[in-house]
C-alpha positions as CSV (number, residue, x, y, z in Angstrom):
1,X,21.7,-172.5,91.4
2,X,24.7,-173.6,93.4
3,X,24.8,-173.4,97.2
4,X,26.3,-176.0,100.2
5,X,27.5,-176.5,103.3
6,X,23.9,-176.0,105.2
7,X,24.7,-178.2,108.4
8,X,24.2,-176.9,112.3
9,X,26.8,-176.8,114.9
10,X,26.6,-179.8,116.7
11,X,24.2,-183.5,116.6
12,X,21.8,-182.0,118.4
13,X,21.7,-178.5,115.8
14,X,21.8,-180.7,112.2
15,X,21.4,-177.8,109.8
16,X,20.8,-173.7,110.0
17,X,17.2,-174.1,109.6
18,X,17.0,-170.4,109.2
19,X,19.5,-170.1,106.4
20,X,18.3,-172.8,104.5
21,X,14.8,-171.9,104.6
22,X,15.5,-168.5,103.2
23,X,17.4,-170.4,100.4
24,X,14.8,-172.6,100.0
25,X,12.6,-169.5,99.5
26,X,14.8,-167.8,97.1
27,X,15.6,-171.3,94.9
28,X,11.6,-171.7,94.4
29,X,11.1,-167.4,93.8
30,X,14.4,-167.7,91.3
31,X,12.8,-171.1,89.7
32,X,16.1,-172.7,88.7
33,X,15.9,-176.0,86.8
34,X,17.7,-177.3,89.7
35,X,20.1,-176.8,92.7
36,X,23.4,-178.2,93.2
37,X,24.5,-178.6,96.5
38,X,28.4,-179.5,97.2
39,X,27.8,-181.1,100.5
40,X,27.3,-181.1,104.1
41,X,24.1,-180.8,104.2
42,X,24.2,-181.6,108.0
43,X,26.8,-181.9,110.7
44,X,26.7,-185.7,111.4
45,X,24.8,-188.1,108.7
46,X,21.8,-189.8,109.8
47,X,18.1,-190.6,108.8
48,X,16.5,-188.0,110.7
49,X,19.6,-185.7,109.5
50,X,18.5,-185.8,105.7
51,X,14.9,-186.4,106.1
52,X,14.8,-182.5,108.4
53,X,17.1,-181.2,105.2
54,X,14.9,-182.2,103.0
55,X,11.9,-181.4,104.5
56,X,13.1,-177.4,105.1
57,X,14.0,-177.6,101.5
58,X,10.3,-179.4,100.7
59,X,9.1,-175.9,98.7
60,X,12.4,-177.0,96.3
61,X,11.3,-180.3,96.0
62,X,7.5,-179.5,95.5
63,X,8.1,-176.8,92.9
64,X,9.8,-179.6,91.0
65,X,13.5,-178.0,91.0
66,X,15.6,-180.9,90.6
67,X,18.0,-181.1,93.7
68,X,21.4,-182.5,93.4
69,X,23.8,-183.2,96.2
70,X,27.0,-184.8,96.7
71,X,28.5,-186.2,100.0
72,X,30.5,-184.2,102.4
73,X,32.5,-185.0,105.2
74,X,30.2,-184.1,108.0
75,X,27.7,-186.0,105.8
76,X,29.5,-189.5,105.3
77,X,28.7,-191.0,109.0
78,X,26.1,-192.8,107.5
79,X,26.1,-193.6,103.9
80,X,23.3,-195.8,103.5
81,X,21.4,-193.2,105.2
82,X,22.4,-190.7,102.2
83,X,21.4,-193.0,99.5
84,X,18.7,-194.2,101.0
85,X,17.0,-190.2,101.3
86,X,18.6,-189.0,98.1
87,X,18.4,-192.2,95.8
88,X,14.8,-191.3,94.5
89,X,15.7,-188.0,93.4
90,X,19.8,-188.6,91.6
91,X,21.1,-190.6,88.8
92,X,22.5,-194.0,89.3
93,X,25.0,-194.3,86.8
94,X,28.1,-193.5,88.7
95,X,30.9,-196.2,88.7
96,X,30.8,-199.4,90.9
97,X,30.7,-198.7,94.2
98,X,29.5,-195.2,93.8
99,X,26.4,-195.3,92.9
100,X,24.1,-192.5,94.2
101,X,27.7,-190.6,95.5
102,X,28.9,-190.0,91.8
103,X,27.0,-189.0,88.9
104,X,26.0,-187.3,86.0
105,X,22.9,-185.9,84.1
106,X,22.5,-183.7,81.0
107,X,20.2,-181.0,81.0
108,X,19.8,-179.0,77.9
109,X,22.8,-178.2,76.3
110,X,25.1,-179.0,79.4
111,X,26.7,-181.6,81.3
112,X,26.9,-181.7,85.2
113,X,28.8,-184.0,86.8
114,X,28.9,-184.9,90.8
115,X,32.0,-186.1,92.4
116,X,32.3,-188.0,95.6
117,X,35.8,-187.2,97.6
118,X,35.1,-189.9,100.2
119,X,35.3,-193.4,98.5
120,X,38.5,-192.5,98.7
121,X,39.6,-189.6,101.1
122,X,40.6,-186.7,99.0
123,X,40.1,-188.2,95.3
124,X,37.5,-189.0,92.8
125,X,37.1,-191.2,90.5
126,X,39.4,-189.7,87.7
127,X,38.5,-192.9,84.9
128,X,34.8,-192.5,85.1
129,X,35.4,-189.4,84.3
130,X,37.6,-189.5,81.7
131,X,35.0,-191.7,80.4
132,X,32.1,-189.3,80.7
133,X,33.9,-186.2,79.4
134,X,35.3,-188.5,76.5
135,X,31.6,-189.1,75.3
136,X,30.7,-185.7,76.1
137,X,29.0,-183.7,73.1
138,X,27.6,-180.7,75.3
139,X,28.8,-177.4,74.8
140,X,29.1,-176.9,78.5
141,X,30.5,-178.6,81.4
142,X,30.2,-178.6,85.0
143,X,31.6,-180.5,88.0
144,X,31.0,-180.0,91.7
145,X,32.2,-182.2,94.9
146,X,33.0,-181.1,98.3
147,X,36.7,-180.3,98.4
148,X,38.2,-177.6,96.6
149,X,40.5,-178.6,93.9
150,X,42.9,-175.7,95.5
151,X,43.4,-174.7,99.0
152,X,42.1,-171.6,100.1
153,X,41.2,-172.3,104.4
154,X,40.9,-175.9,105.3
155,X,44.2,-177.7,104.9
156,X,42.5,-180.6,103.7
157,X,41.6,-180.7,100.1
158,X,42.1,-182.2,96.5
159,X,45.8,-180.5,96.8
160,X,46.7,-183.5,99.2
161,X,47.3,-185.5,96.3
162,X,48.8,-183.1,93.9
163,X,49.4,-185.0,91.1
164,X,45.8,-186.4,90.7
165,X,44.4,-183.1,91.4
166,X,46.0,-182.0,88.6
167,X,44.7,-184.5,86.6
168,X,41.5,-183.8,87.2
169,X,41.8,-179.9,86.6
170,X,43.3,-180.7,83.1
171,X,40.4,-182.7,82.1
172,X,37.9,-180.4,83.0
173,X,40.1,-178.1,81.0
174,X,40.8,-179.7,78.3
175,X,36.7,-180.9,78.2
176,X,35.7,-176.9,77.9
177,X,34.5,-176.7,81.3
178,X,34.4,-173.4,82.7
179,X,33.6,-174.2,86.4
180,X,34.2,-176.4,89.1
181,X,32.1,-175.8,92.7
182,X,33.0,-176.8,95.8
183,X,32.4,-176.6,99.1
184,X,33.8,-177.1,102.8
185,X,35.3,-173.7,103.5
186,X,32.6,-171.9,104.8
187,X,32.5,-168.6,102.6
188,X,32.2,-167.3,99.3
189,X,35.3,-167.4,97.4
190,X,35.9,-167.1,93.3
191,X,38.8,-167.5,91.8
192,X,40.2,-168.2,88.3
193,X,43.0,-170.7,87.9
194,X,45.4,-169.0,85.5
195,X,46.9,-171.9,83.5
196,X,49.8,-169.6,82.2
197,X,49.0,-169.7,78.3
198,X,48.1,-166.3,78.0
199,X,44.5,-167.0,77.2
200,X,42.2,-166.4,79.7
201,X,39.3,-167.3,78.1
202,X,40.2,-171.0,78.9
203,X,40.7,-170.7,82.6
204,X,38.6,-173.0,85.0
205,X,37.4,-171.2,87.8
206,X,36.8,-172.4,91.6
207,X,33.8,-171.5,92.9
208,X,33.5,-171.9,96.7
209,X,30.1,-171.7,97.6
210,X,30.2,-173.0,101.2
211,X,27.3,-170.5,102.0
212,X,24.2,-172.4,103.0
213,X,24.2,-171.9,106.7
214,X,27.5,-173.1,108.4
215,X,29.0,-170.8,110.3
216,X,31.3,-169.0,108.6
217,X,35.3,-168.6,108.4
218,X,37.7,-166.0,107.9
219,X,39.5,-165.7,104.7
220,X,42.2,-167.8,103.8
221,X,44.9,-167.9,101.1
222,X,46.1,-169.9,98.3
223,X,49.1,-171.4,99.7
224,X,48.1,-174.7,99.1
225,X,50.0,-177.0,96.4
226,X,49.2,-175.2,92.8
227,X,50.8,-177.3,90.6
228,X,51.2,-174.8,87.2
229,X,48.4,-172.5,88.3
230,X,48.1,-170.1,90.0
231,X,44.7,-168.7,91.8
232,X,44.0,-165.4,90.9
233,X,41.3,-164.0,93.3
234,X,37.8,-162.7,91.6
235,X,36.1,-162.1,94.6
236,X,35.9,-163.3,98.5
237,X,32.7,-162.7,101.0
238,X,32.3,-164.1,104.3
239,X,28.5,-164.4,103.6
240,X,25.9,-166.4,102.8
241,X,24.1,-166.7,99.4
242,X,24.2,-168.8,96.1
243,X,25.3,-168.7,92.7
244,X,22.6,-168.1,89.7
245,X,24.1,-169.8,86.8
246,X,22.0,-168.8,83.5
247,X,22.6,-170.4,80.1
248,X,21.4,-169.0,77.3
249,X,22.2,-171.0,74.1
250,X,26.1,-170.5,73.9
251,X,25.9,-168.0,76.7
252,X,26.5,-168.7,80.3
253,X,26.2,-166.1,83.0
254,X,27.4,-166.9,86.6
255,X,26.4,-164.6,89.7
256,X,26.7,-164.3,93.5
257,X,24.0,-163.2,95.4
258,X,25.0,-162.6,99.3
259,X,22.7,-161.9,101.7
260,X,21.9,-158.4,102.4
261,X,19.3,-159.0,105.4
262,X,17.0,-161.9,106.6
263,X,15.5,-163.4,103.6
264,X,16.5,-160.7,101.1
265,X,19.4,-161.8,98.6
266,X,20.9,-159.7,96.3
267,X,23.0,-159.2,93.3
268,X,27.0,-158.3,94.7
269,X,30.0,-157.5,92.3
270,X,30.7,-160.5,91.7
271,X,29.5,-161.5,87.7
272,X,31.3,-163.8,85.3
273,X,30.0,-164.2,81.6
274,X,31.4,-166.2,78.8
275,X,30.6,-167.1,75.0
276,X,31.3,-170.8,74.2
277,X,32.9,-171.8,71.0
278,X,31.9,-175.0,70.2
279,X,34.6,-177.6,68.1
280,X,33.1,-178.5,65.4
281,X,31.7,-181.7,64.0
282,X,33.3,-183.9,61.6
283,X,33.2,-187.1,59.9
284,X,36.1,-189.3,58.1
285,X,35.7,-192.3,56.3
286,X,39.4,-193.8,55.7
287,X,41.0,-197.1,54.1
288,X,42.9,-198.8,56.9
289,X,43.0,-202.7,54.6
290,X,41.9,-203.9,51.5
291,X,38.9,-205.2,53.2
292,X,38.0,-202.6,55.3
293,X,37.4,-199.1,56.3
294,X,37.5,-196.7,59.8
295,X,34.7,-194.2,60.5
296,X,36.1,-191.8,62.4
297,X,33.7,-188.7,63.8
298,X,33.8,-185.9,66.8
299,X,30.8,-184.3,68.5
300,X,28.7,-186.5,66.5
301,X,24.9,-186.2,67.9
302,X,24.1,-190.0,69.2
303,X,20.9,-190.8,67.3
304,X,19.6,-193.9,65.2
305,X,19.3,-192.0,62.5
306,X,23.1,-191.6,61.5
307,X,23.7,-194.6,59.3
308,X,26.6,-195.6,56.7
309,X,24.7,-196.8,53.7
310,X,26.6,-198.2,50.3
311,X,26.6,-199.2,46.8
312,X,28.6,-200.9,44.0
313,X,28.0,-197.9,41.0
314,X,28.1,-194.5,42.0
315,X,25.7,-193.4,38.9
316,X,23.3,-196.3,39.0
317,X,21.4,-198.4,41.7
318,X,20.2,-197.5,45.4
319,X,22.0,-196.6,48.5
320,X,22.0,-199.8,50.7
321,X,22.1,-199.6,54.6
322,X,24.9,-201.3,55.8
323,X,25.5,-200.1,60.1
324,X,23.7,-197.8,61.7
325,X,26.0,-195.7,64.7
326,X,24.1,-194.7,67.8
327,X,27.0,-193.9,69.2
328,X,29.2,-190.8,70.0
329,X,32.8,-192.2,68.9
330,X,35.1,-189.3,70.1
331,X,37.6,-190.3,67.5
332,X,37.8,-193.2,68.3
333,X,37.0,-195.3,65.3
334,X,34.3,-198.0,63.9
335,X,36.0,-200.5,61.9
336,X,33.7,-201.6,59.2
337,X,34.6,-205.0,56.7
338,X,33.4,-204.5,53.0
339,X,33.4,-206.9,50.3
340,X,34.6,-206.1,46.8
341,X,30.6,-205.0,45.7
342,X,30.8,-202.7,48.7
343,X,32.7,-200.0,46.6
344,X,31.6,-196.4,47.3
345,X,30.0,-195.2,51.1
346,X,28.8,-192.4,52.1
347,X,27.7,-191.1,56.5
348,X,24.4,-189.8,57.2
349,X,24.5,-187.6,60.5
350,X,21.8,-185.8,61.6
């Protein structure tokens, strides 16, 4: 489930308590694996700011729903307030100086990777996640920050800096990913990025799901700096609600469910469903010097078990182990040095 932006009006008003509670109530009666929220979770960071957040969301937490925020703007007055309430339950692997802000986890058979826009004011950190997405051998993808990646009502988002904004859209592209969620505009808004190929199975789409209890905005429009997409509406609510994402295997299923009255949520128009194609794997032993060979594989599963083994007579003798790979290379390849016995080698992958 996907749903942010939960914050009050004012210091003294943190967060909707009302909206949030009835999300809280519909994440633990949908029983997601877990939640992402794309920040502001309250209007002005502090202790007592994300410890009432958490505790309205404490039926989440208790029904052991993994929750996953990232930071917002309302929600960066006190960053070692944020890390210190949200630490216990988010990975720390994000790069230096961003730990607990910017993150990833697998779950399954997908990646999901959190973004912080507030190291730096309108970025992210684009070579971590190169990096991640590099290594990346799960069929699907996701990434969510605060900031849409393209300008729908607030004037300040990822279209500030054009040209890394459109780096980071091509590698989410060109990793497979299918969605990016967002924040900060307080509404519903879907829209699919039409990269101009002709193919719109490989569009990302933005899903802005500023719809935990903010007050809401009027509509806005895509006049913001597109680069070589354009934004091609799917559907706009001012309304609260969340998005359901369901994988099945290769299948993944995105809905919006506004709400229709106090605590009831509900299905709306709004459905997307996809089948992924997955690359497939390979392996390539080559000849690069008279004294040694490159291994070269792509969405290769990491495990212990894949191992180059060899042997001097192809009709006689034992295999003999000589590396083992517990590594996902990329294409990027593993130099080995062999000695004239070492004549034949053969990969074992599991």
């Amino acid at each position: 489930m996907v749903y942010g932006d939960s914050r009050g009006t004012s210091s003294s008003d943190q967060v909707n308590t009302n909206i949030l509670a009835e999300l809280a109530a519909a994440t633990t009666n949908e029983a997601p694996t877990f939640v992402l929220v794309p920040g502001d979770l309250v209007y002005s960071g502090s202790a007592t700011a994300f410890k009432l957040w958490t505790n309205i969301m404490g039926p989440v937490y208790q029904a052991g729903i993994g929750v996953y925020p990232v930071i917002g703007n309302h929600d960066d007055d006190s960053i070692s307030a944020y890390t210190n309430v949200f630490a216990p339950y988010i990975p720390d692997n994000g790069p230096a100086g961003e730990i607990n802000r910017t993150y990833y986890f697998v779950c399954t058979n997908a990646l999901i990777v959190g973004l912080d826009n507030y190291v730096t004011v309108g970025k992210l950190n684009q070579a971590w996640l190169d990096g991640v997405l590099a290594s990346n051998y799960m069929p699907h993808v996701f990434a969510f920050a605060h900031l849409p990646a393209f300008k729908v009502s607030h004037a300040d988002t990822m279209d500030d800096y054009p040209a890394d904004r459109d780096l980071f859209w091509s590698s989410l592209s060109n990793s497979g990913a299918r969605a990016y969620f967002c924040g900060h505009d307080h509404f519903y808004d879907h829209a699919r990025l039409d990269d101009g190929d002709g193919n719109t199975n490989n569009d990302v789409h933005q899903f802005v799901v500023g719809t935990a209890g903010a007050p809401l905005y009027t509509d806005g429009s895509y006049n913001g700096s597109n680069g070589v997409w354009t934004p091609l509406r799917q559907l706009h609510e001012q309304e609260y609600g969340y998005v359901l994402v369901e994988i099945n295997g290769l299948d993944v299923t995105y809905t919006w469910k506004h709400r229709i009255s106090p605590g009831v949520y509900g299905t709306s128009s709004d459905v997307m469903a996809y089948h992924v194609q997955p690359e497939s794997a390979w392996l390539d032993v080559v000849s690069s010097s008279p004294t040694s060979l490159s291994l070269w594989a792509r969405y290769v599963t990491p495990s212990a078990s894949n191992t180059v083994e060899w042997k001097s007579n192809l009709l006689t003798g034992t295999w003999q182990p000589y590396t083992n790979f517990n590594t996902l290379s990329n294409a990027y390849p593993l130099t080995l040095a062999v000695t004239n016995n070492q004549i034949y080698f053969r990969v074992k992958s599991r």
